[in-house]
Backbone bond lengths (Angstrom), bond angles and torsions (degrees), N, CA, C in turn:
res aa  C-N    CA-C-N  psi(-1)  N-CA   C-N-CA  omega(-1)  CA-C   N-CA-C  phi
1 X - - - 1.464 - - 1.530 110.78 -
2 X 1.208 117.30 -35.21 1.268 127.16 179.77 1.567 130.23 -69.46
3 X 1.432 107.38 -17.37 0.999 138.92 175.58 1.682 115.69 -89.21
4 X 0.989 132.72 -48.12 1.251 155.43 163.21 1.702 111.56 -62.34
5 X 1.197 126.97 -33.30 1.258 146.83 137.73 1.065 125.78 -31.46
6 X 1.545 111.07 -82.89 1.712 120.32 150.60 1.602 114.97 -24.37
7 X 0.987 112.89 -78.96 1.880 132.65 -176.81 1.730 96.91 -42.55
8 X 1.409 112.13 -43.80 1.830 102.88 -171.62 1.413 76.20 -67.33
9 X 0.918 145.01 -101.47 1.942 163.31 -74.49 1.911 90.77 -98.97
10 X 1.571 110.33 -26.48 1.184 73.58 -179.67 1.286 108.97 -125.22
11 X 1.800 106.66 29.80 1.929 108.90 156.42 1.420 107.05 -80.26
12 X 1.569 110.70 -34.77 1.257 115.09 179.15 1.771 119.75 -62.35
13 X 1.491 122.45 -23.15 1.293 128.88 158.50 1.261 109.74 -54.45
14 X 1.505 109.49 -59.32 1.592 113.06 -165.49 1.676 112.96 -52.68
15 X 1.199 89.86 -52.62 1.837 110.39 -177.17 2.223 99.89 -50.39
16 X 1.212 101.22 -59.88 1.686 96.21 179.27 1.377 108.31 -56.00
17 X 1.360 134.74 -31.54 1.290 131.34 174.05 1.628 107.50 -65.23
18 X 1.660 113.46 -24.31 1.773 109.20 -170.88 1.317 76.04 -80.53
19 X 1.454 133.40 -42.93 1.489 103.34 -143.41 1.287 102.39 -79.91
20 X 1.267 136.02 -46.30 1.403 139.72 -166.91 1.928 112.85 -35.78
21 X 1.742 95.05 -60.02 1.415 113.52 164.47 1.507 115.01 -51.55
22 X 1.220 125.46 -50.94 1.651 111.21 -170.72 1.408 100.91 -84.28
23 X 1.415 139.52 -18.56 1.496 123.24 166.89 1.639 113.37 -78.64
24 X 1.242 120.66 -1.05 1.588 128.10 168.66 1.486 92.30 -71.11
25 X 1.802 99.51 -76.54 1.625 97.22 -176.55 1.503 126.00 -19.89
26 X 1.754 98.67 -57.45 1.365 120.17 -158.89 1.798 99.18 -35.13
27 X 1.632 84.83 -68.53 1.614 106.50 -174.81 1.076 113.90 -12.87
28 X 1.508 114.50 -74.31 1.346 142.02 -153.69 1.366 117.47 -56.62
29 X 1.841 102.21 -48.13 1.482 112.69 164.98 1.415 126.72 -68.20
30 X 1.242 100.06 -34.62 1.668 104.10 149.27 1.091 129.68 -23.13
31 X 1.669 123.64 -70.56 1.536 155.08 -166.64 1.515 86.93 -62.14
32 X 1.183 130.17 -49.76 1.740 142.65 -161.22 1.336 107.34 -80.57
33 X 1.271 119.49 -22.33 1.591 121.79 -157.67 1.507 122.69 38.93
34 X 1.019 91.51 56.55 1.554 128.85 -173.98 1.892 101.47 -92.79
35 X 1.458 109.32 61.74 1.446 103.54 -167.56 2.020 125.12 -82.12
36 X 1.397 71.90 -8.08 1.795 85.90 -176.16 2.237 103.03 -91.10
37 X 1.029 120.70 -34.61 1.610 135.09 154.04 1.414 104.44 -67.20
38 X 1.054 143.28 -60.59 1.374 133.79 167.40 1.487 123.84 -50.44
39 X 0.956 140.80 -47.56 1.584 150.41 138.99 1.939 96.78 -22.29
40 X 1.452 91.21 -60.92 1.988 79.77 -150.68 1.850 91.36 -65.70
41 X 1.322 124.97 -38.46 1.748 122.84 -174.71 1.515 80.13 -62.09
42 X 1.140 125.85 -100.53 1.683 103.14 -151.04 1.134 131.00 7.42
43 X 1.659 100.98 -64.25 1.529 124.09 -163.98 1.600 90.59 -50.63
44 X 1.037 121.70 -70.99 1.733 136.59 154.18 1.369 96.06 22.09
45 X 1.886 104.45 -106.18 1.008 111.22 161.10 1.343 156.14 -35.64
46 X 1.314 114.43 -11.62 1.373 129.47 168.65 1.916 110.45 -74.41
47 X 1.580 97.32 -60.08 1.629 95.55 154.76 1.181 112.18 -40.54
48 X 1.044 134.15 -127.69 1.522 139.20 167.53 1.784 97.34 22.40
49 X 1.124 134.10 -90.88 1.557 131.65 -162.54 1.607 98.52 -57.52
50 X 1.547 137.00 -19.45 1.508 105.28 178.40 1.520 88.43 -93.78
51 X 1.144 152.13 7.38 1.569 134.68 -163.08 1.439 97.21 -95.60
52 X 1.416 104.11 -21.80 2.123 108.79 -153.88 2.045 72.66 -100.71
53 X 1.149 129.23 -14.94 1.331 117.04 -174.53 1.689 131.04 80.37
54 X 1.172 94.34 46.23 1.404 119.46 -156.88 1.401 111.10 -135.51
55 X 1.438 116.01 58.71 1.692 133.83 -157.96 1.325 96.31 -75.65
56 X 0.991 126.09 -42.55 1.880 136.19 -164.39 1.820 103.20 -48.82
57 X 1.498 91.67 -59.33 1.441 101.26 -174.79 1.794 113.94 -89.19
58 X 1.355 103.00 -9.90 1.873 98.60 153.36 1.213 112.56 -74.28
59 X 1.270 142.11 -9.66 1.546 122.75 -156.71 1.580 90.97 -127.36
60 X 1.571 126.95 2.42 1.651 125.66 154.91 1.578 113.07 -86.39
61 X 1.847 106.72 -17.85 1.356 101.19 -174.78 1.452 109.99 -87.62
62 X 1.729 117.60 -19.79 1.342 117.84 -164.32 1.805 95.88 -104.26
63 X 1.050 111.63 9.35 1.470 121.05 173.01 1.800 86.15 -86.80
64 X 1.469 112.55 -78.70 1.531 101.17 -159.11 2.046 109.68 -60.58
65 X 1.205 113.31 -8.72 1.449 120.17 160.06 1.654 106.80 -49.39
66 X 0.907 84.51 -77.23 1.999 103.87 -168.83 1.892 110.10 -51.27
67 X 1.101 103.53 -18.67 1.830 111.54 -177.12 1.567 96.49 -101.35
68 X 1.420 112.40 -32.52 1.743 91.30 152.02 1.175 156.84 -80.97
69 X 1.734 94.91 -18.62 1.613 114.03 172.82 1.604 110.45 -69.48
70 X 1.487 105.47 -39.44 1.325 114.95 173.61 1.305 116.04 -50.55
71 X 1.197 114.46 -75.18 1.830 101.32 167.52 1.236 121.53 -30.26
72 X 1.042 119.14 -53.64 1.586 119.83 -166.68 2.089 107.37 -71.16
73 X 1.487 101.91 -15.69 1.154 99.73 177.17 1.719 109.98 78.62
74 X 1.355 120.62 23.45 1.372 119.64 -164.26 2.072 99.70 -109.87
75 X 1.112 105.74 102.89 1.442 106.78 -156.07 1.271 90.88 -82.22
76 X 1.416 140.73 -23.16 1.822 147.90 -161.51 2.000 78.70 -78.63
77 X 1.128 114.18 -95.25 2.199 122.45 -169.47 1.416 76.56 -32.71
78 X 1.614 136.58 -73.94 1.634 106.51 -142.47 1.869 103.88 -79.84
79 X 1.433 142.42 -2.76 1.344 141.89 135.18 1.328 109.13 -30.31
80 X 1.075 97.09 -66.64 1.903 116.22 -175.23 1.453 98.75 -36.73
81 X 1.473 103.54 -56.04 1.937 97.97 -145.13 1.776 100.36 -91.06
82 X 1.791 117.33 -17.90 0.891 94.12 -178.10 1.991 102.89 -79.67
83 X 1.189 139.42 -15.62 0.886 137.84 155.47 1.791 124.76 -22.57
84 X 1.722 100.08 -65.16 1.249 123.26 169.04 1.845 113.28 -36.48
85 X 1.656 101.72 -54.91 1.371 124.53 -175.61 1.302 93.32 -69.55
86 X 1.091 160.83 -47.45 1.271 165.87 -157.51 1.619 115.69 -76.20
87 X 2.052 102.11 -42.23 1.219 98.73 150.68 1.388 153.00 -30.13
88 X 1.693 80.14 -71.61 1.635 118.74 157.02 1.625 131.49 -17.89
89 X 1.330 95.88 -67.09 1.589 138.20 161.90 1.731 112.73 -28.43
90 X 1.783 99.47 -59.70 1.050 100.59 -173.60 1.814 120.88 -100.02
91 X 1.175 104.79 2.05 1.493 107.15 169.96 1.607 104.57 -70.54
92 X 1.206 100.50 -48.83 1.681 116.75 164.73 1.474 118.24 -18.20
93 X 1.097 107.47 -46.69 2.013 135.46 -139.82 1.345 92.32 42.46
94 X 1.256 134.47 82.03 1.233 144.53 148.66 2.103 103.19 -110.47
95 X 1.519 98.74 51.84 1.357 72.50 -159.72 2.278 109.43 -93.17
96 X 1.378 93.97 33.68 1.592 86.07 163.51 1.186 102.25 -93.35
97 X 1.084 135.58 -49.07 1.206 129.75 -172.73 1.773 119.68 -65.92
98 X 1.346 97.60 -28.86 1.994 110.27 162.80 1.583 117.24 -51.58
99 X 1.619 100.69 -28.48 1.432 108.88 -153.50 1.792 93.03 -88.63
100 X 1.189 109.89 -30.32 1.039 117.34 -176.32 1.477 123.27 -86.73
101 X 1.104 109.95 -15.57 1.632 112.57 158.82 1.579 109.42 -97.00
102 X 1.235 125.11 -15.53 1.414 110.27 159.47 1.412 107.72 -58.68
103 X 1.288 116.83 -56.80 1.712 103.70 177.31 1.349 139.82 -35.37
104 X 1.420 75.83 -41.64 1.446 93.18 176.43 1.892 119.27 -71.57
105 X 0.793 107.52 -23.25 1.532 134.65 155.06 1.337 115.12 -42.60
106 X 1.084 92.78 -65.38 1.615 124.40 -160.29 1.782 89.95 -57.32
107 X 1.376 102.29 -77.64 1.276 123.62 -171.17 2.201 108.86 -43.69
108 X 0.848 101.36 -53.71 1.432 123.83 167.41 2.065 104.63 -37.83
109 X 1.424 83.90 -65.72 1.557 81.26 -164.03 1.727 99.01 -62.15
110 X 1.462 100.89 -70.55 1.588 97.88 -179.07 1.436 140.05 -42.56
111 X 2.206 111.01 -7.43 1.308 105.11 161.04 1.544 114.84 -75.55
112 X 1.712 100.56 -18.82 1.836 79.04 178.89 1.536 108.37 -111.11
113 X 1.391 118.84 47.35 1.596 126.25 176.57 1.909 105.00 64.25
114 X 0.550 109.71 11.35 1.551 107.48 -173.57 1.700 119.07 -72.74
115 X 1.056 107.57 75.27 1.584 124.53 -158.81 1.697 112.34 -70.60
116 X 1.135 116.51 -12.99 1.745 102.79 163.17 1.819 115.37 -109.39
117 X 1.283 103.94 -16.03 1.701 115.73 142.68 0.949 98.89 -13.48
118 X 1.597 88.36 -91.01 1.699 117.55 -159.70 1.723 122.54 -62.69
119 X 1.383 100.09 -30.95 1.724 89.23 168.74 1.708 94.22 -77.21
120 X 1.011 147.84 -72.19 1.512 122.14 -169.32 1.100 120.50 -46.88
121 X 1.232 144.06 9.02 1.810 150.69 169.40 1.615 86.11 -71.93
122 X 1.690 101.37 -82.94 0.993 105.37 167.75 1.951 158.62 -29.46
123 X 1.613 93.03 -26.95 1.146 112.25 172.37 1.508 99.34 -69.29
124 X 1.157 118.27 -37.78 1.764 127.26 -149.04 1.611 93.77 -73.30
125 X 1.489 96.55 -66.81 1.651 114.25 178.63 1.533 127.39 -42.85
126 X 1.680 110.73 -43.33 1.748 115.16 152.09 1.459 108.75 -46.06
127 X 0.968 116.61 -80.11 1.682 139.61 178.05 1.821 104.87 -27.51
128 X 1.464 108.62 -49.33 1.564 99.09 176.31 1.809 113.10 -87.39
129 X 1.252 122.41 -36.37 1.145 134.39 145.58 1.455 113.36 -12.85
130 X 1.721 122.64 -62.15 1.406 115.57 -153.79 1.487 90.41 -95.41
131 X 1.430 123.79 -21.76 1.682 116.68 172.18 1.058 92.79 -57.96
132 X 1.565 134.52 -83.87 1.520 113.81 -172.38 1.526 139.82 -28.59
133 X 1.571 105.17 -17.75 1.536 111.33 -170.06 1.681 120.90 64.16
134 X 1.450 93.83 29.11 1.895 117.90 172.23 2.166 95.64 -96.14
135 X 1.617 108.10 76.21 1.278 104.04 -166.51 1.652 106.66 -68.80
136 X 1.352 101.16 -44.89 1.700 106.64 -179.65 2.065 116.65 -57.16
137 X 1.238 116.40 -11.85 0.989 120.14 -147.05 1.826 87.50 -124.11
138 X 1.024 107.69 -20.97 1.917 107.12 177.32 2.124 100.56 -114.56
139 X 1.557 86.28 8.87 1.945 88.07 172.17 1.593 101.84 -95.33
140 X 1.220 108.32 -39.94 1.459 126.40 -176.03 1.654 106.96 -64.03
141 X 1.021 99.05 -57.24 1.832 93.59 177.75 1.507 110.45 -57.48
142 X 1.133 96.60 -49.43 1.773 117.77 -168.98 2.140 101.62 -42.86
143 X 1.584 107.42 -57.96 1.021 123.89 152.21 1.611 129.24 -17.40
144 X 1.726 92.22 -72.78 1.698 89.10 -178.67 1.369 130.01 -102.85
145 X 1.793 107.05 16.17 0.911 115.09 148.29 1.710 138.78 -76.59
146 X 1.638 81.84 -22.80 1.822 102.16 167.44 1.431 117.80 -67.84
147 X 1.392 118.49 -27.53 1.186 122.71 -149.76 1.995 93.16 -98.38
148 X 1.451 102.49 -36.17 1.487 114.03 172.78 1.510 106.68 -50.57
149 X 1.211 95.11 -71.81 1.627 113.62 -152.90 2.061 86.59 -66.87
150 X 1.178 139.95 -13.97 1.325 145.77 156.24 1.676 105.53 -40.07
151 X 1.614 111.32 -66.86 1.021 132.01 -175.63 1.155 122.29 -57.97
152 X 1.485 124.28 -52.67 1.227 134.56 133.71 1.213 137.16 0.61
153 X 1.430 121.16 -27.93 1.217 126.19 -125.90 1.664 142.58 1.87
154 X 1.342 108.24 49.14 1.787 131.47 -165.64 1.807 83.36 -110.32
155 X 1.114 96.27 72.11 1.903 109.54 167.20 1.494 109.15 -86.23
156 X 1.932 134.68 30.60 0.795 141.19 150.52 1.742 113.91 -93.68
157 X 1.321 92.75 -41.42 1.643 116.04 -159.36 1.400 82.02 -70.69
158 X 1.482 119.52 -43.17 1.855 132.68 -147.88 2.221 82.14 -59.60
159 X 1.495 92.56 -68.50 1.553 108.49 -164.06 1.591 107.77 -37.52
160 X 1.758 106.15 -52.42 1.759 93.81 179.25 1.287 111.63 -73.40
161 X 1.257 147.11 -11.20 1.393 137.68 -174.89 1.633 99.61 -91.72
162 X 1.612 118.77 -5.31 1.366 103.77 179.07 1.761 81.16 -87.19
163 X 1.316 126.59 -50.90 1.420 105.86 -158.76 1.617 105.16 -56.67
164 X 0.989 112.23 -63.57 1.695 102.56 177.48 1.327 128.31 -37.18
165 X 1.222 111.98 -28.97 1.549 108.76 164.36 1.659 125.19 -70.23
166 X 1.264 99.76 -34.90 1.055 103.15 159.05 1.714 145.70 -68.75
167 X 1.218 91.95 -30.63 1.539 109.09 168.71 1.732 97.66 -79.08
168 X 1.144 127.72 -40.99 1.313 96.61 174.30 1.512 129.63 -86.86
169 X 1.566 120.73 5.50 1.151 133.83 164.86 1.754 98.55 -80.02
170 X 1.368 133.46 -34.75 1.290 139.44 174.54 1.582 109.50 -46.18
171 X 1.683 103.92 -65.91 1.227 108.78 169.84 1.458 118.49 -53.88
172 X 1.158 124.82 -80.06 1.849 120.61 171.76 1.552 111.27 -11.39
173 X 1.551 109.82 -61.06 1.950 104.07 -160.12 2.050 85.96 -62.78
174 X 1.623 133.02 -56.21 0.869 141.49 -158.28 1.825 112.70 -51.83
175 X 1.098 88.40 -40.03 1.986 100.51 171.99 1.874 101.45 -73.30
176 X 1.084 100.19 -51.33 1.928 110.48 -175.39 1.876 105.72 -38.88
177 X 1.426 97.53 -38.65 1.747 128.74 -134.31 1.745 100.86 -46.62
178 X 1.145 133.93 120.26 1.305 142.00 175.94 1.422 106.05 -152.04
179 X 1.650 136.64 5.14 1.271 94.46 166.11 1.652 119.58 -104.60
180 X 1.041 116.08 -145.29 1.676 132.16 -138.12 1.711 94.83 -137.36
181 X 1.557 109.53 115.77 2.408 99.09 148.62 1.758 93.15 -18.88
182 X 1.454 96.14 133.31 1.922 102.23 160.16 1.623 109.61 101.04
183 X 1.244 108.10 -35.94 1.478 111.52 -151.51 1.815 91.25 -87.60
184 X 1.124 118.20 145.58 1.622 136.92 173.96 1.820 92.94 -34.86
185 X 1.182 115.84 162.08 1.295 121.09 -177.89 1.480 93.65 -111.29
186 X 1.718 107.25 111.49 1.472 100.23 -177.56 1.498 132.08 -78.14
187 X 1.304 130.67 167.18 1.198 135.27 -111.88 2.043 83.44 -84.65
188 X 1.663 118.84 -37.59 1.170 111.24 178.62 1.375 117.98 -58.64
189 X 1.101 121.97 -33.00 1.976 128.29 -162.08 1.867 84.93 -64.25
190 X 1.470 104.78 -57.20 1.571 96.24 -168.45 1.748 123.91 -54.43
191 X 1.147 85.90 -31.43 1.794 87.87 -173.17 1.595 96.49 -73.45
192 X 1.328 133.16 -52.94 1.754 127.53 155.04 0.815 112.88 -25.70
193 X 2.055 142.42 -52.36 1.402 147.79 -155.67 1.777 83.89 -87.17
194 X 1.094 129.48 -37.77 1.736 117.74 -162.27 1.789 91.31 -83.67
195 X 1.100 117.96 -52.28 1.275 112.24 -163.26 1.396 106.92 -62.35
196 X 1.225 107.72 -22.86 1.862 116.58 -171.74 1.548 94.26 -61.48
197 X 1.492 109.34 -67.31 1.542 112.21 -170.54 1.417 110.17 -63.45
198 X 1.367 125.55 -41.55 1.598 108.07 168.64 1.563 112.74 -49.94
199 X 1.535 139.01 -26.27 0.701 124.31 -170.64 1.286 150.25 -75.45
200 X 2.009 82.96 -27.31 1.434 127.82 178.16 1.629 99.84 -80.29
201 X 1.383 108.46 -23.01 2.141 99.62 -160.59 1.957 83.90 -85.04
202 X 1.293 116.03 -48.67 1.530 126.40 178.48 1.688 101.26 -32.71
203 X 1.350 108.90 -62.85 1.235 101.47 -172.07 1.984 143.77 -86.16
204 X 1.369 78.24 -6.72 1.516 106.61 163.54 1.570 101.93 -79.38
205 X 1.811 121.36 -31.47 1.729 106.22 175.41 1.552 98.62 -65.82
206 X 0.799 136.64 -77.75 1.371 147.23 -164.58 1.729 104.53 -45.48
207 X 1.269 138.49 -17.08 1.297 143.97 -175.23 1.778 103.90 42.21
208 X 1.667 108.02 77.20 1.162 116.99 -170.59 1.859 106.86 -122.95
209 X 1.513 110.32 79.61 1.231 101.63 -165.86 1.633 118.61 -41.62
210 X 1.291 108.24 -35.90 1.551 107.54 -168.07 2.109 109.51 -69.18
211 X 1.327 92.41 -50.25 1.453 97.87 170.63 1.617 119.17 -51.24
212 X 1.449 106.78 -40.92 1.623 92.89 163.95 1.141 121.91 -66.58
213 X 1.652 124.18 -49.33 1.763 115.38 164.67 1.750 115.94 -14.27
214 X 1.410 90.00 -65.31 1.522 94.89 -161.20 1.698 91.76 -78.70
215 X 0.738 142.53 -108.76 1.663 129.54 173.11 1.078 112.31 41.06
216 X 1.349 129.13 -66.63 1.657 145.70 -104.48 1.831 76.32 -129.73
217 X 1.726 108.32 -48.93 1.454 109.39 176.49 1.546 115.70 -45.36
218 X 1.753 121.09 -53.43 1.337 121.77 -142.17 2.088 72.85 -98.06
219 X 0.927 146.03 -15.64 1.480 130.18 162.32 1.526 111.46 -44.18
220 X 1.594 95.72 -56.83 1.503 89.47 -169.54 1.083 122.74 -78.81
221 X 1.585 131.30 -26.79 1.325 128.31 155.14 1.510 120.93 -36.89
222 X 1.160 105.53 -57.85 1.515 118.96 -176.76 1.758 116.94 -55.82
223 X 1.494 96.76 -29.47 1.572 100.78 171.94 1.674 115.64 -88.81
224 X 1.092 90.86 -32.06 2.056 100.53 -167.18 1.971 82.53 -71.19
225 X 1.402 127.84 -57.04 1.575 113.41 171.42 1.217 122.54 -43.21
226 X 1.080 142.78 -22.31 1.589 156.57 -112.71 1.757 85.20 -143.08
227 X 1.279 134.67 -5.42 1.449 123.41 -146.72 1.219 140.33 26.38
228 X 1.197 96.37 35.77 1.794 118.72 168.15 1.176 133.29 -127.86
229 X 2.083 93.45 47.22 1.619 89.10 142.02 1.259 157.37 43.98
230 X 1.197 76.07 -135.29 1.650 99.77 170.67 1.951 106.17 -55.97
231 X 0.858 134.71 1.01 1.426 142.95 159.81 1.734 103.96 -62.51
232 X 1.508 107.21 -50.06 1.218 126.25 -118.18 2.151 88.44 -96.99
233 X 1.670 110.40 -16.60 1.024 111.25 -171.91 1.978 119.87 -70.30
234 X 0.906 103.50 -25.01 1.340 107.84 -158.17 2.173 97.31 -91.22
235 X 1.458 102.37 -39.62 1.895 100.80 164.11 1.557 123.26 -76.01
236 X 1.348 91.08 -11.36 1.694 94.40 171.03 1.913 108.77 -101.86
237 X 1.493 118.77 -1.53 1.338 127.82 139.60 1.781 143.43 -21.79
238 X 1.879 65.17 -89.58 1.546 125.18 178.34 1.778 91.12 -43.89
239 X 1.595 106.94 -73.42 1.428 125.24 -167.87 1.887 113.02 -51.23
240 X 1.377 86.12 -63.24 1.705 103.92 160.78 1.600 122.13 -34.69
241 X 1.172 125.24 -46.93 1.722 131.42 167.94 0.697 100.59 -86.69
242 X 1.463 153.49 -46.15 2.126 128.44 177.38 1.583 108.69 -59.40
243 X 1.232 102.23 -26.50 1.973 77.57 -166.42 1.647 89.55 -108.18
244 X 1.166 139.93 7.76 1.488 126.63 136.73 1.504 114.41 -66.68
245 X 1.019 118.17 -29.47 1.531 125.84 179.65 1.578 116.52 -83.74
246 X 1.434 110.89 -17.66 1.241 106.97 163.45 1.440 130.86 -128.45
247 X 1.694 105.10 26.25 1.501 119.06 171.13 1.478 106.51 74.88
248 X 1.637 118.54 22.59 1.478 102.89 177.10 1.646 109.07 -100.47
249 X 1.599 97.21 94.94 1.532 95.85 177.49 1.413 133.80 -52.86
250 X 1.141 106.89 -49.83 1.534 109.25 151.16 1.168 155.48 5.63
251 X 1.639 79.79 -78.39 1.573 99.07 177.35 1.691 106.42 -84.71
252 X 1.745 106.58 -34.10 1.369 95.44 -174.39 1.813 119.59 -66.21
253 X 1.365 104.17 -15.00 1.738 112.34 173.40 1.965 97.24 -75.47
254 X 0.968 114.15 -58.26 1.653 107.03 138.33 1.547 110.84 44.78
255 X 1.723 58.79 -115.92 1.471 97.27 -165.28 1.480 110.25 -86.09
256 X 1.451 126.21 -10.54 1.432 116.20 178.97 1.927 97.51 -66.41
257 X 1.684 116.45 -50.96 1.482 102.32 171.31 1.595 128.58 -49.67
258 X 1.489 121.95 -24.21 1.404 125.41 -179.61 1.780 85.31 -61.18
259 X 1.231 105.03 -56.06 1.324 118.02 -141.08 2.033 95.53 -51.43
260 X 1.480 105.48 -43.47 1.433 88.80 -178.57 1.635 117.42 -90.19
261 X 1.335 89.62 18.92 1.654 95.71 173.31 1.891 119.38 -101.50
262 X 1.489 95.15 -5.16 1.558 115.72 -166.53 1.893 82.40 -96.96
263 X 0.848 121.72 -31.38 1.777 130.30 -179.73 0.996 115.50 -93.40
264 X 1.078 129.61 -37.41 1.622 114.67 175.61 1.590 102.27 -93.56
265 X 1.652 124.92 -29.97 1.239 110.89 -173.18 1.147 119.62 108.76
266 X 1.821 106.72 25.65 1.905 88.58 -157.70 2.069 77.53 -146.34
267 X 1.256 120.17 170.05 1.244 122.15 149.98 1.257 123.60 -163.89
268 X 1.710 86.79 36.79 2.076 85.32 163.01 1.412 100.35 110.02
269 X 1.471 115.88 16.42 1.722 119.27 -172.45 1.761 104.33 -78.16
């Protein structure tokens, strides 16, 4: 905990140092009427104010963002900022109303073709989707944001939207969950077990240690549910040495519980 402590306290330093600097900038471009540089520092600052945790005053800065893009008629910066606002939204847990300016996002980017826009609309909308525990409905985004950001060619963005799709196909078969050792593996567990391994092959293209962690995680869930175990030992490994290898305590407490759930066979059913 103490450690993780440390790590917040001193992104949150870094971040007051962005903000200090991009509201200097801001100023300046101000004085210039410099409204298209003023728009992009905001955005600046808006990062910076949700990192230090200070949503209230990100979602007044990405308000006066969005009333400038608007003038200027630049629908890509005001995509951008309602995104930002959308952030905002959800540090809040205000997230019906988040969900609804992602759309609005969404909708925005894709009238002017703007295809990694639009998979981050989408990213947002999976992401608020699976807080709600709407699994079918944050699989679907998760989906065609993969399929965007495919197109795109953003085969990073592609790899996490396969894991998220998958984790929310994880969740869905797991809510569905009624069968029995013996019984046919029903038709949801598999589309979780396919999406799992697309997710894991996605992220091995991209050579993304952390994305395999988590990858390698929703495999073994998906198998240890599946009553297969003993499947389930060698991705809960795999997963187990990256995030010792990359200090993610977390996940490695994690996965040490998968880990005795991949051995005994059980994970909380």
């Amino acid at each position: 905990m103490k450690e993780r402590q440390l790590k917040k306290y001193e992104a949150a330093r870094r971040a007051g140092q962005r903000l200090d600097h991009a509201r200097k900038a801001c100023h300046l471009f101000q004085k210039m009427e410099c409204e298209v540089e003023m728009a992009t520092t905001i955005s600046t600052m808006v990062m910076a104010l949700l990192c230090m945790e200070r949503a209230d005053e990100a979602l007044e800065e990405t308000n006066r963002a969005i009333k400038i893009y608007e003038g200027l008629n630049d629908k890509k910066g005001e995509g951008l900022a309602w995104i930002n606002h959308c952030s905002g939204l959800t540090k809040m847990g205000r997230f019906e109303e988040a969900q609804k300016i992602a759309m609005r996002a969404r909708d925005i980017f894709a009238s002017q073709k703007l295809l990694i826009g639009e998979g981050q609309a989408l990213d947002h909308l999976s992401s608020l989707h699976m807080t709600k525990g709407e699994f079918a409905k944050s699989a679907t985004c998760a989906k065609r944001a993969k399929q965007i950001f495919n197109e795109a060619s953003c085969f990073r963005q592609e790899a996490f939207m396969a894991w998220a799709e998958a984790e929310a196909l994880f969740g869905l078969a797991q809510m569905q969950d009624d069968h029995k050792p013996g019984d046919d593996l029903p038709e949801s567990f598999k589309k979780a077990c396919d999406a799992a391994e697309e997710a894991l092959k996605l992220a091995r293209a991209v050579d993304d240690e952390i994305l395999i962690m988590h990858s390698q995680q929703v495999v073994a869930k998906t198998r240890i549910m599946s009553f297969r175990h003993w499947e389930a030992e060698d991705p809960v490994q795999e997963a187990l040495e990256i995030a010792q290898k990359n200090s993610q305590s977390m996940e490695e407490a994690s996965l040490f519980l998968l880990k005795a759930g991949a051995e005994g066979g059980d994970l909380g059913r």
